[in-house]
C-alpha positions, 0 to 999 in steps of 0.5 A: 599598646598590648599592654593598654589592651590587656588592661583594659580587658583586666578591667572589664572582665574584673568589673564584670564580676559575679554576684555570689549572693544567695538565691532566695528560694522561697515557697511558690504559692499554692494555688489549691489554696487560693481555689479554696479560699475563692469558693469557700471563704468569700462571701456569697454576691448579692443579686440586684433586685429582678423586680426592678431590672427596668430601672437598673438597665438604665445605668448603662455601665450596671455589667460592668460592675456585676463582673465583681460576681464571677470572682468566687467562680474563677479558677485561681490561676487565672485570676488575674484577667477579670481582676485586671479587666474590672479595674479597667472597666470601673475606671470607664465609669463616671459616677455623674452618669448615673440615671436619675431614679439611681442618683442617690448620695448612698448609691454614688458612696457605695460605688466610690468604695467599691471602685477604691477597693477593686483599684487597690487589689495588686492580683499582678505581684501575688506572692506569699509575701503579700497573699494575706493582703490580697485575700483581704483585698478580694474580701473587701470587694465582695464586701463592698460590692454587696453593700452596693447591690443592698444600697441600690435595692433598698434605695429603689425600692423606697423609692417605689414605694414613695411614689406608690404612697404619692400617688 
């Protein structure tokens, strides 16, 4: 019997072994660097046009996507909550909701694009490995967020001015 003990703690304590591989130790990610990057290398948002703010608020969900805006202004370390709070909050929105006077098929394109790259930003496994992919990502949503605001302005505003030739 002492000797089925003795061998079964053998076994345990040799199954037990420890890993002696390596630790990688890798550099951490400079977050100054990423700072920079936010403030200087993103491109600068568009604003939707304040002369049609009447049509723009009946898209009830038009917040939500102008939270692409404080991007550039979030400290870096703290980047992760508003990127995960926009990918939760585009999510909510349903393209089939739009108003009228915004139901265009470049508006409704524009948006999939810039839902499909806000979904696609990883700012949870930020790394050194991936950090060129997420600044990528980050310029793709201001890019994409500003072709958005372009594309709504210019659609309303030829609307506007369709009914004003109309008329």
């Amino acid at each position: 019997m002492k000797l089925i003990k003795v061998l079964i703690l053998f076994l345990i304590f040799s199954s037990c072994s420890t890993n002696n591989n390596p630790v990688k130790t890798g550099y951490t990610l400079d977050y100054s660097e990423l700072d920079s990057f936010l403030k200087d290398s993103l491109p600068k948002t568009l604003d939707l046009d304040i002369n049609n703010n009447d049509i723009f608020d009946r898209w009830k969900d038009i917040f939500l996507i102008n939270s692409v805006k404080k991007i550039p202004f979030v400290d870096s370390r703290q980047l992760n909550y508003p990127i995960n709070s926009l990918k939760t909050d585009i999510l909510k929105i349903n393209d089939s909701d739009v108003p009228f006077e915004l139901n265009h098929p470049q508006i409704i394109g524009r948006f999939r694009v810039l839902k499909t790259d806000i979904l696609k930003i990883d700012v949870d496994n930020l790394s050194i490995d991936n950090y060129k992919t997420f600044q990528s990502h980050l310029k793709d949503i201001i890019v994409s967020y500003n072709a958005f605001v372009n594309i709504m302005n210019l659609e309303v505003t030829k609307d506007k001015n369709e009914k004003f030739i109309i008329d």
